[in-house]
C-alpha positions as CSV (number, residue, x, y, z in Angstrom):
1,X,-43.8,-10.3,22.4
2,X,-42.4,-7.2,23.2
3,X,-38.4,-8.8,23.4
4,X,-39.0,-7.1,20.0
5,X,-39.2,-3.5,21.4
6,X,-35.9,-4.0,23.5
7,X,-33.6,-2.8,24.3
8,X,-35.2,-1.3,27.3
9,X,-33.1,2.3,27.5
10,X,-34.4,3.0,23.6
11,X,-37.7,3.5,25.6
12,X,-36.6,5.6,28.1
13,X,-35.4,8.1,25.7
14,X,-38.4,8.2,24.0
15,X,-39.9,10.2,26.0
16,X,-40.3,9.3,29.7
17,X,-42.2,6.9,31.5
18,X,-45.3,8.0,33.4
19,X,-46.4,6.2,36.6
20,X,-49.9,8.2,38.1
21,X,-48.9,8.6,41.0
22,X,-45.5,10.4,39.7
23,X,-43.4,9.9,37.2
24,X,-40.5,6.9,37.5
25,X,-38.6,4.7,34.9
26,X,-41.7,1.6,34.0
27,X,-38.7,-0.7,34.2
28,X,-38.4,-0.1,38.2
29,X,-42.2,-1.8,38.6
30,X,-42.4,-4.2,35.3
31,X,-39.9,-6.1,33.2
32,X,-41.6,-4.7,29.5
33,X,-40.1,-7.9,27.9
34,X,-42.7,-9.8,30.1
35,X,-45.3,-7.9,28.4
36,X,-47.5,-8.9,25.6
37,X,-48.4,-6.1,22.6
38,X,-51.8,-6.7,21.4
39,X,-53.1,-5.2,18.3
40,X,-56.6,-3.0,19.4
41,X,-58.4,-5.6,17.5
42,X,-57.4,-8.1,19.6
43,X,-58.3,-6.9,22.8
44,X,-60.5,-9.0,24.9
45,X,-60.9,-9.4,29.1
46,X,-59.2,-12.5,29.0
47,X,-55.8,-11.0,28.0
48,X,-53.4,-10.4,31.4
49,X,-50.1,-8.5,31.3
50,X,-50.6,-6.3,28.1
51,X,-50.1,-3.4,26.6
52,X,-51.1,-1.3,23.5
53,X,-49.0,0.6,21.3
54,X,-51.2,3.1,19.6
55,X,-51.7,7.1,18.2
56,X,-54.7,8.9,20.3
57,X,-56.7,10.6,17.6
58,X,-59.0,12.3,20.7
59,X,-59.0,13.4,24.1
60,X,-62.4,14.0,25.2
61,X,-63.3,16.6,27.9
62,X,-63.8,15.4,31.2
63,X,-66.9,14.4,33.1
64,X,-68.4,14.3,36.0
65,X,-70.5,11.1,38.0
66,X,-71.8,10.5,41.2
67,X,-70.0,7.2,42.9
68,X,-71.8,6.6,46.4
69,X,-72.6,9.9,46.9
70,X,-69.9,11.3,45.7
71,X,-69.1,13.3,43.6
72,X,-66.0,12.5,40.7
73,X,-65.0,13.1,37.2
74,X,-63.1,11.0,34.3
75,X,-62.1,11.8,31.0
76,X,-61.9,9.0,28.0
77,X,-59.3,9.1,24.9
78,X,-59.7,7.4,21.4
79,X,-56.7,5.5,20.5
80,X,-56.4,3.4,16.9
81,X,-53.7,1.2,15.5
82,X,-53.6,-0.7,12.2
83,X,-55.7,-3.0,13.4
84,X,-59.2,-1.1,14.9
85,X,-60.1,1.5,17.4
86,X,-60.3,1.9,21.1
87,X,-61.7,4.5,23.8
88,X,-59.3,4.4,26.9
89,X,-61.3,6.1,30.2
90,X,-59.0,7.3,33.1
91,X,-60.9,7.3,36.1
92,X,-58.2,9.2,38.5
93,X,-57.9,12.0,36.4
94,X,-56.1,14.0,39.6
95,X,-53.6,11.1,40.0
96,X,-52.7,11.7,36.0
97,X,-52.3,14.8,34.3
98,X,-54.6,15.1,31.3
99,X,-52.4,16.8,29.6
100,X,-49.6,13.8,28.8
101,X,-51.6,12.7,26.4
102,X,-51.8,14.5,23.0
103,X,-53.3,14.3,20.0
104,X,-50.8,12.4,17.5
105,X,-48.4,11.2,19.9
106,X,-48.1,7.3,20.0
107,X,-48.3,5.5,23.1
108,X,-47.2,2.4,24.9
109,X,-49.8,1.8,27.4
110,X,-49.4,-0.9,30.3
111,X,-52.0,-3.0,31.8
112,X,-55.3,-1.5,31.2
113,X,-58.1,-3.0,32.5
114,X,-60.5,-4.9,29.5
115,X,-64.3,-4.0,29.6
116,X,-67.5,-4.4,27.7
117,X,-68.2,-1.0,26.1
118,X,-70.5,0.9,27.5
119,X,-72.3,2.0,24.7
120,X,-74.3,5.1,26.2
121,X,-71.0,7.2,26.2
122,X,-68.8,4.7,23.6
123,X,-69.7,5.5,19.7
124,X,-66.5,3.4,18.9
125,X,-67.0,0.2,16.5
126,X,-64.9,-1.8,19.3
127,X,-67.4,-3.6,21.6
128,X,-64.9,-3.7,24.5
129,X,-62.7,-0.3,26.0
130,X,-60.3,0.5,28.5
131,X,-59.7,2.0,31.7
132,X,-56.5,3.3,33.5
133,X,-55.4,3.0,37.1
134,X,-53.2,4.1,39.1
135,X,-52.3,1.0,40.9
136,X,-51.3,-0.8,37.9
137,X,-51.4,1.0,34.4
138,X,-48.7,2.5,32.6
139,X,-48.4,5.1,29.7
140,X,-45.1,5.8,28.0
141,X,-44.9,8.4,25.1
142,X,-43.0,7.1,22.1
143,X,-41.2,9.6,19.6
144,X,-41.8,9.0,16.1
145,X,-37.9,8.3,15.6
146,X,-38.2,5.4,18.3
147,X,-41.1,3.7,16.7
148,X,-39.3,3.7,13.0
149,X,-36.4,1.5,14.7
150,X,-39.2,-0.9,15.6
151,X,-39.4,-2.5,12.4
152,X,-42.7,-3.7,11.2
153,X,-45.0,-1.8,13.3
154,X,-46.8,0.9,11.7
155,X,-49.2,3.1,13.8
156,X,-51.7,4.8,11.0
157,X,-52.4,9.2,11.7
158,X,-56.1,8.3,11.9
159,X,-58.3,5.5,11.6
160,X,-61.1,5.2,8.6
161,X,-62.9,2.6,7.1
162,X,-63.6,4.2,3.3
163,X,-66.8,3.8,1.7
164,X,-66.8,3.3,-2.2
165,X,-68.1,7.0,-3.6
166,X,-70.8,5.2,-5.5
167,X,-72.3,5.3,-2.1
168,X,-72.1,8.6,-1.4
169,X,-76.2,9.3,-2.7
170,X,-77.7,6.4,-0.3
171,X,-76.6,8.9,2.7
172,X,-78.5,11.4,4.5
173,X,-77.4,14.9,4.7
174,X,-75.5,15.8,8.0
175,X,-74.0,12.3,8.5
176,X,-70.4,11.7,8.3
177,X,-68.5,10.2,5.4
178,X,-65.0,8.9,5.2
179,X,-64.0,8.5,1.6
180,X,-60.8,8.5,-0.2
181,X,-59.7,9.1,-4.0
182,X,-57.2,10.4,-6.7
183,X,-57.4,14.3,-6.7
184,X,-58.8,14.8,-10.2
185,X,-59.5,18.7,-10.3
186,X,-58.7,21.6,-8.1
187,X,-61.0,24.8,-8.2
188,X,-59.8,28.4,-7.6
189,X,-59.4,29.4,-3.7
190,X,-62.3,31.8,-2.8
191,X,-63.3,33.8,0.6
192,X,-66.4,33.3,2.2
193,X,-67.6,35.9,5.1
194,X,-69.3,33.6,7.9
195,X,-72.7,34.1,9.9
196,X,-69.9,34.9,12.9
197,X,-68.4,37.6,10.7
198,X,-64.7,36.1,10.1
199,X,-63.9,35.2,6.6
200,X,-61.9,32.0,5.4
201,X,-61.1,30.2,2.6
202,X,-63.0,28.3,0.5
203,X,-62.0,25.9,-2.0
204,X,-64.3,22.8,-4.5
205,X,-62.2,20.1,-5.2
206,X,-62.9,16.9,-6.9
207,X,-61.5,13.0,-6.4
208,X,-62.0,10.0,-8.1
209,X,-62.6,6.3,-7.2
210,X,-63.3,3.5,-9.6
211,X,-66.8,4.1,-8.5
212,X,-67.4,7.5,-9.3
213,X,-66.5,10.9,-8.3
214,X,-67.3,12.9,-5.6
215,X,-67.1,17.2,-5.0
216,X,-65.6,18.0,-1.7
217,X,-65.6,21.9,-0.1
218,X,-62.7,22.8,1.9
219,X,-62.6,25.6,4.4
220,X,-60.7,27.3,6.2
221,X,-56.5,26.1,6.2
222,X,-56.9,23.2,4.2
223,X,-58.6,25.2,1.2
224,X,-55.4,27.0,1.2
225,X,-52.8,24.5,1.7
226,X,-54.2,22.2,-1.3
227,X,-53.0,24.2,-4.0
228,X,-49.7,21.9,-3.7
229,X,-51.6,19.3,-4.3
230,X,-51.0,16.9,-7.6
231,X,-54.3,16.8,-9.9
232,X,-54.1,13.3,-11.5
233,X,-51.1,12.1,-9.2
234,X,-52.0,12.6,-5.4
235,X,-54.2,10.5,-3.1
236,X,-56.4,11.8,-1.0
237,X,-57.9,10.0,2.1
238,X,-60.8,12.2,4.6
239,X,-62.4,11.1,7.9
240,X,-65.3,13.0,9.2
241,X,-66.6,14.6,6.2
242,X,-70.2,16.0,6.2
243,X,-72.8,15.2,3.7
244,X,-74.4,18.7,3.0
245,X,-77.4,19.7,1.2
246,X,-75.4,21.2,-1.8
247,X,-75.3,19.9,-4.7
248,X,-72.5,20.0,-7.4
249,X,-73.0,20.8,-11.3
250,X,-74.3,17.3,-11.7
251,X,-77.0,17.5,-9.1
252,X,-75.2,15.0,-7.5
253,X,-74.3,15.2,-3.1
254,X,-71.4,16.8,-2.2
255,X,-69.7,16.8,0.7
256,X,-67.8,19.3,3.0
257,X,-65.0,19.7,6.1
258,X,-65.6,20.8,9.5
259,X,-63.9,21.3,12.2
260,X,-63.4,17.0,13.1
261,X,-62.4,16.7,9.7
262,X,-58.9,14.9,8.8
263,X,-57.1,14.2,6.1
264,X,-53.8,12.3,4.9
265,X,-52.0,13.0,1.9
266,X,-51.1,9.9,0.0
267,X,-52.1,7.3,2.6
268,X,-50.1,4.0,2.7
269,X,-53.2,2.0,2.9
270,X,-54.1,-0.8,0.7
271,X,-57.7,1.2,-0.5
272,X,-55.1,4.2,-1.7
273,X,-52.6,1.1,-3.7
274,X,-55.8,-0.1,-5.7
275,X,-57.0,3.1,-6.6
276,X,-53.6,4.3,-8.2
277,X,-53.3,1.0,-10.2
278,X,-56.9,1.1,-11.4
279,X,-56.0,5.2,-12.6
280,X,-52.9,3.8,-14.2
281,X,-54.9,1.1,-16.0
282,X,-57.7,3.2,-17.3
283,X,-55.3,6.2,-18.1
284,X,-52.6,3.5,-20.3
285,X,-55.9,2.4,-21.7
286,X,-57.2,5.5,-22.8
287,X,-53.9,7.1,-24.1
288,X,-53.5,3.4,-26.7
289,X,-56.9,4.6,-27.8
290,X,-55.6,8.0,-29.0
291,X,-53.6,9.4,-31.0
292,X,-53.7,13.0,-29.5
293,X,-52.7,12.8,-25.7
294,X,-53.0,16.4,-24.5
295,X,-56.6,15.6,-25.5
296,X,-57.1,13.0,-22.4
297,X,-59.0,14.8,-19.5
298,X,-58.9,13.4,-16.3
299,X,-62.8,13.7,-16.1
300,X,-62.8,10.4,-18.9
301,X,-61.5,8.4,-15.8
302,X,-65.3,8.6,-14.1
303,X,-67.0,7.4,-17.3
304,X,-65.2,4.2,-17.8
């Protein structure tokens, strides 16, 4: 219920609350405690008087359709939450300003309308998506601040579902991967020069899963900013990587970052828990085996 989100004035300074037609307190049209919060994964058409509190992840560029003759144009955003993903479609985009929503921000959305996926335009796992109207829907932006007073509700950055990295070779180059690991080795930060003429940074670095290993290349920003990160200690969870057609010193796929690529540093996610116990395991297990401890390598953790 969301009597769990009250009381009402926390909302209000979280942000604002946005009507289309203009913007006015939500409270003036809807009592929020009469409201039910449904988890994303929950979402079905038989739901009435809901709302979502997610992160949008993407807001896609608009598009245009013919409607009787007529010319109009939408736009669609992908919102996630602990429990699954979602694409939201606002078909008034004149009546809304595209540009409340951002990339990030968490969201308490009002009485969207519940549809089968249309599956032409929706590459989502969720077989049912949104829509926004003026007449009825509401989108409030919450503040990061607000949502750690609501206890127990945790909205993740991004949304992945991790494949195990003994996987990785059963792929085909140029699809996308979402893997996550313990950052076992770090190579030096190099400069490429691109077909376009700019030069960036590029970077090799290698994680570990109690399946295997994996090489990643980094471009760009995130080759730089990884030289803080922990070998042997940090976490590291990717969406959107790209199998590529290089292969590492093993012969073995590698994978790389573009442009949709994200990351999170030490993810609280149950996938990033079991790998740091199974490290621990293997690494308490290795060091009762020898007597010399600055002789353990990191690399011993993929051949157990």
């Amino acid at each position: 219920s969301m009597a769990s989100y009250s009381p009402i004035h926390n909302l209000s300074s979280a942000g604002g609350h946005y009507q289309f037609e203009n913007l006015r307190p939500v409270q003036s049209h809807f009592s929020i405690t009469s409201m039910i919060e449904v988890p994303i994964g929950s979402v079905n058409p038989y739901r009435t008087r809901m709302c979502i509190l997610c992160r949008i992840v993407r807001v896609n560029l608009p598009v245009s359709y013919d409607r009787a003759g007529e010319d109009k144009w939408c736009y669609s955003v992908h919102a996630i939450d602990s429990s699954g993903e979602i694409r939201i479609i606002i078909w008034e985009p004149d009546l809304f300003d595209r540009a409340i929503f951002q990339v990030g921000q968490v969201y308490l959305i009002g009485e969207p309308t519940v549809r089968f996926a249309d599956m032409r335009h929706n590459k989502l796992s969720n077989e049912y998506e949104l829509s926004l109207t003026p007449e009825r829907s509401y989108v409030c932006p919450i503040s990061e601040t607000q949502l750690k007073t609501w206890s127990q509700i945790t909205i993740p950055t991004f949304r992945m579902v991790f494949d195990p990295l003994e996987t990785l070779p059963t792929k085909t180059e140029d699809t996308f991967f979402d893997g996550i690991g313990l950052l076992i080795s770090v190579g030096a930060l190099t400069w490429k020069k691109l077909v376009n003429g700019e030069v960036t940074g590029h970077r090799i670095i290698e994680i570990w899963d109690a399946t295997g290993t994996c090489t990643i290349i980094l471009w760009s920003s995130l080759a730089e900013i990884c030289a803080d990160w922990k070998i042997h200690s940090d976490i590291l969870a990717f969406h959107n990587l790209r199998v590529c057609a290089f292969k590492d010193d093993n012969g073995s796929i590698a994978l790389t970052t573009t442009t949709s690529t994200q990351h999170q540093l030490n993810p609280e996610c149950k996938e990033a828990t079991l790998i740091r116990h199974q490290a621990e395991s293997i690494w308490n297990d290795l060091k009762d085996r020898s007597d010399d401890q600055d002789s353990l390598m990191p690399m011993q953790l993929s051949h157990e």
